[in-house]
C-alpha positions as CSV (number, residue, x, y, z in Angstrom):
1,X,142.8,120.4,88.0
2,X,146.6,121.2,88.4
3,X,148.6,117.8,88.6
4,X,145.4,115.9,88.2
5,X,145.8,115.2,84.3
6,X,148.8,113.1,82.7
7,X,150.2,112.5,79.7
8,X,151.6,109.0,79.3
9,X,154.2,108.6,76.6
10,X,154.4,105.1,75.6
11,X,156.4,103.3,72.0
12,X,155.2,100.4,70.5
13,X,155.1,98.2,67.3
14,X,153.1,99.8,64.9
15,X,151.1,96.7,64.7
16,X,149.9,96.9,67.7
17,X,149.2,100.9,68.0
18,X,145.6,100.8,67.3
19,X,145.0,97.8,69.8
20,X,146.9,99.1,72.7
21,X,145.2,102.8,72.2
22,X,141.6,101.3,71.7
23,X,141.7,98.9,74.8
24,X,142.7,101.6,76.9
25,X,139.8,104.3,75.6
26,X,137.1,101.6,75.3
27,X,137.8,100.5,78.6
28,X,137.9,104.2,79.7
29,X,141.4,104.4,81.3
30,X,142.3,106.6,78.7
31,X,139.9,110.2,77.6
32,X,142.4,110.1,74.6
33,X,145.2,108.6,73.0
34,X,147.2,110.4,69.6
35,X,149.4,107.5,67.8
36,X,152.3,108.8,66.0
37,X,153.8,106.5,63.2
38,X,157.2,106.5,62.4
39,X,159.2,107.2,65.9
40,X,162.8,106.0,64.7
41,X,164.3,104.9,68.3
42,X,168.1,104.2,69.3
43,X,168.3,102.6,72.6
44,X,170.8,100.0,73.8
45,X,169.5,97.2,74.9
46,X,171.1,93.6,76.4
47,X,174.5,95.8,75.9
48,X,173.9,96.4,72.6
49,X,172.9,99.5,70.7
50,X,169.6,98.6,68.8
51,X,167.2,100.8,66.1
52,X,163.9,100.4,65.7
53,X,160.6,102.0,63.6
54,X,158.1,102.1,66.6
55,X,154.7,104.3,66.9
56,X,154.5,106.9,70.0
57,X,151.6,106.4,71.7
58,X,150.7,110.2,73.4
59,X,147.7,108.7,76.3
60,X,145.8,111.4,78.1
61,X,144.4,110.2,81.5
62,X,144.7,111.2,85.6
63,X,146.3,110.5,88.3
64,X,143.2,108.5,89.9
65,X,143.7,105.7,86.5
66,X,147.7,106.0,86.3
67,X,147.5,102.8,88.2
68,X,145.2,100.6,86.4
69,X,146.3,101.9,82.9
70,X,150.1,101.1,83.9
71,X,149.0,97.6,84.4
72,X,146.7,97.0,81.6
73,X,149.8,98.7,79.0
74,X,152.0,96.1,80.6
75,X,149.6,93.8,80.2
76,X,149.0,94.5,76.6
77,X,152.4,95.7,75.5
78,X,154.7,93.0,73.5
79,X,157.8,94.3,75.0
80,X,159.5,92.5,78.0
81,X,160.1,96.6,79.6
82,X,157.6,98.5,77.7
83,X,158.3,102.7,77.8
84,X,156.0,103.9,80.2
85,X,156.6,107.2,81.6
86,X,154.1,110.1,83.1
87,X,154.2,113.6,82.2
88,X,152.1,115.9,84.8
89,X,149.5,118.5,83.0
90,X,150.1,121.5,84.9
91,X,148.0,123.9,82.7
92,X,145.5,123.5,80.5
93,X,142.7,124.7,78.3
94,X,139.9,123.9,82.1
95,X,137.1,122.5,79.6
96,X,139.4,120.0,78.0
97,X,140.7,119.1,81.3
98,X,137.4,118.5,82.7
99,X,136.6,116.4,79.1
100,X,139.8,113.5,80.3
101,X,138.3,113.7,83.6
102,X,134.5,113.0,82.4
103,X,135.9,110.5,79.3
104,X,137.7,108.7,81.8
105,X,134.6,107.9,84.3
106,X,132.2,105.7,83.8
């Protein structure tokens, strides 16, 4: 399942960590998604060099939902250009990777 498998690294207010993550599972176009509290981000923004305390969201999905799960993030995201960037799974442990596949059909 080579290529097949992402990883989707997405920030986010912490407050809305557990909403974005749950929407996406429960409406299966994520298997999985790890939140990680406390991501300190520098980033400039509007020309000026911002800071924030955001949460990394670490979504595990494939290629056949990248689509649908880019939209509904957008859709659920506060941010006017939310982080949304795929990583391919090249290798992996095969029954895991058949788990995301399964977790994300319905």
């Amino acid at each position: 399942m080579p290529h097949e498998a992402l990883i989707i690294l997405c920030t986010c207010p912490p407050a809305d960590a557990a909403r974005i993550a749950g929407a996406l599972v429960n409406e299966r176009l994520a298997a999985c998604v790890n939140t990680l509290a406390g991501a300190q981000s520098v980033y400039r923004w509007h020309e000026q060099v911002e800071t924030a305390t955001e949460t990394l969201l670490i979504i595990k999905t494939t290629t056949d939902h990248y689509d649908a799960l880019e939209r509904r993030l957008r859709a659920l995201h506060p941010y006017e250009v939310p982080e949304i960037v795929a990583i391919p799974i090249c290798r992996g442990h095969p029954p895991y990777l058949q788990w995301l596949k399964d977790a994300t059909c319905a």
